[in-house]
C-alpha positions, 0 to 999 in steps of 0.5 A, spaced: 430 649 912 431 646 905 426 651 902 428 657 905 434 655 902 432 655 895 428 660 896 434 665 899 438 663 893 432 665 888 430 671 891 438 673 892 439 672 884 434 676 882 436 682 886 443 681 883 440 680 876 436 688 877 444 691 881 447 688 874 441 691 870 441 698 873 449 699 872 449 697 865 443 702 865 447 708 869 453 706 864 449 706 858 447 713 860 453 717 859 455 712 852 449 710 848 442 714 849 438 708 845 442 703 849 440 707 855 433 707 853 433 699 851 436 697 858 431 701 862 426 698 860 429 691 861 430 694 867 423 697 869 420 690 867 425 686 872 423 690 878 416 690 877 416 683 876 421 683 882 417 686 886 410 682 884 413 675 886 417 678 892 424 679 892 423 686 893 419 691 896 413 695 892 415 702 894 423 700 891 420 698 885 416 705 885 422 709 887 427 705 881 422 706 876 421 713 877 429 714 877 429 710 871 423 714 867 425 721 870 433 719 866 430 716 860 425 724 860 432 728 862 435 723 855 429 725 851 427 719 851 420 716 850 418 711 856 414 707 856 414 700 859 409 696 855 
């Protein structure tokens, strides 16, 4: 039960630190279109290692990347993860 517990509190703020990330990225979007780019990326390489150690699903992680490029593509910005 103790490593339950450590491991909820882990995995729970992991997922709060990519919610904080993605609304950072949703208001650098409409404000500042370098930022906007700078923090999807961070974004992108948080939830890949998210999805890596288990806080998140494989398939959510796709589907965020995949917004977050399809908005840094609508911005004009060239996205690349690494």
């Amino acid at each position: 039960m103790r490593s339950d517990a450590k491991k909820r509190l882990r995995n729970t703020a992991g997922a709060s630190a990519i919610l904080t990330i993605k609304k950072s990225f949703r208001q650098a979007l409409q404000t500042d279109k370098t930022q906007a780019q700078k923090i999807g990326l961070d974004l992108i390489s948080r939830v890949d290692k998210a999805a890596s150690k288990g806080i998140i699903p494989k398939g959510r992680a796709d589907r965020v990347k995949s917004r977050v490029h399809a908005e840094l593509h609508r911005l004009g910005c060239a996205a690349s993860s690494k």
